[in-house]
C-alpha positions in Angstrom: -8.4 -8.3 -4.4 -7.4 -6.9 -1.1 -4.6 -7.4 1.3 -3.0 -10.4 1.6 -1.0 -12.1 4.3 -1.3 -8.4 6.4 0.8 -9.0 9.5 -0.9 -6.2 11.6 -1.6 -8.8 14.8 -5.3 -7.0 14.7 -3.5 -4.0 16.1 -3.5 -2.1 12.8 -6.2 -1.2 10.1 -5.5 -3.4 7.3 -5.6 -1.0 3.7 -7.0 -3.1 1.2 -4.6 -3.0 -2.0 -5.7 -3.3 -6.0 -3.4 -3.5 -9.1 -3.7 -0.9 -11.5 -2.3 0.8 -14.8 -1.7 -0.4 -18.0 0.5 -3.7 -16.2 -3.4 -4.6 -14.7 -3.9 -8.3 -14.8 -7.2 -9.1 -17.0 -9.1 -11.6 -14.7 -12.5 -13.4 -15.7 -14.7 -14.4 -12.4 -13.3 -17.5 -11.3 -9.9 -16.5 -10.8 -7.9 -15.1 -8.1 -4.7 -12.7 -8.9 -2.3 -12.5 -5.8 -1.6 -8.7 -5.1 2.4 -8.9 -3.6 2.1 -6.3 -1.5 -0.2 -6.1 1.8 -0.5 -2.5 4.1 -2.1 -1.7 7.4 -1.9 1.8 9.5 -1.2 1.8 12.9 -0.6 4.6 15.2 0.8 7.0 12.8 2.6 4.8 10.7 1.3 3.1 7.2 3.3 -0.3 7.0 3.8 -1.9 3.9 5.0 -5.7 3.4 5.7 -7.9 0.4 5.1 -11.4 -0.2 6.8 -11.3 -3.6 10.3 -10.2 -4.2 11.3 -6.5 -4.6 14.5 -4.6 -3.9 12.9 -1.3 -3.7 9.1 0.3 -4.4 8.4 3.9 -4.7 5.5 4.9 -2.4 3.3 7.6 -2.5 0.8 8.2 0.4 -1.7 11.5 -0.3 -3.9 13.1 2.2 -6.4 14.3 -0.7 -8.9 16.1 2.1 -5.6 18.4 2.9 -3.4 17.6 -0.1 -0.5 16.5 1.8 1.7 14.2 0.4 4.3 11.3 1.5 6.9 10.2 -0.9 9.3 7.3 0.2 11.5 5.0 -1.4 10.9 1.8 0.5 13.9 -0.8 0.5 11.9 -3.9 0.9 15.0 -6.6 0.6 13.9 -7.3 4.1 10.2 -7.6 2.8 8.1 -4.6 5.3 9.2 -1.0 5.7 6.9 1.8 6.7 5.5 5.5 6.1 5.6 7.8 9.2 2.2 9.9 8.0 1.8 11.4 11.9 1.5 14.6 10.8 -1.1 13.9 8.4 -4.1 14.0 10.4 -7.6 13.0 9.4 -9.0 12.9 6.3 -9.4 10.6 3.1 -6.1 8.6 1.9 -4.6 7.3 -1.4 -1.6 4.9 -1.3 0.2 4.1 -4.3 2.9 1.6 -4.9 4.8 1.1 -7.8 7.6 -1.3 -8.6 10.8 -1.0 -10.1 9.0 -3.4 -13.0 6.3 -0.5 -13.4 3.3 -2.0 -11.8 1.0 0.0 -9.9 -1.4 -1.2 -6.9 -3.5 1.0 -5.0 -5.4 1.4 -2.3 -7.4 4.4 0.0 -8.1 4.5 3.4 -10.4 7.2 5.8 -8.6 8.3 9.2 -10.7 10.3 11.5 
């Protein structure tokens, strides 16, 4: 399932967002399981919201085409916070997010 509710007002890229790890939600076909966290980049900056409720999730962001790497605690009490990955530059992108509960979601995105 990918983003949900992603704010970016079609400014952004929207990062599509999966659970994962051991916490994964088994799902048969016909249902839907609502991933609480939506991302988009824009201009530098990866911005991640939540439509569930979390004090804090740590994030990891990896340039894997250069190896680096982001690390932020993200304080989402006031549900979006971002990543400032300017100095990045291109190349392929994980982001992971885990919760203070121990779930996972993931996502990748491609900035050239």
């Amino acid at each position: 399932i990918g983003n949900v509710n992603a704010n970016n007002n079609g400014n952004g890229r929207d990062i599509p967002l999966d659970q994962n790890g051991e916490n994964k939600t088994n799902i048969n076909d016909k249902s839907l399981t609502l991933v609480p966290f939506y991302a988009y980049y824009q201009d530098g900056i990866v911005y991640i919201g939540t439509t569930g409720e979390f004090t804090a999730v740590d994030v990891t962001i990896e340039n894997t085409t250069t190896g680096t790497v982001y690390t932020e605690v993200l304080n989402m009490t006031d549900c979006t916070d971002s990543v400032d990955i300017s100095t990045g530059g291109a190349g392929s992108y994980t982001l992971e997010i885990e919760t203070e509960y121990g779930d996972e979601f993931v996502g990748s995105f491609t900035l050239y």
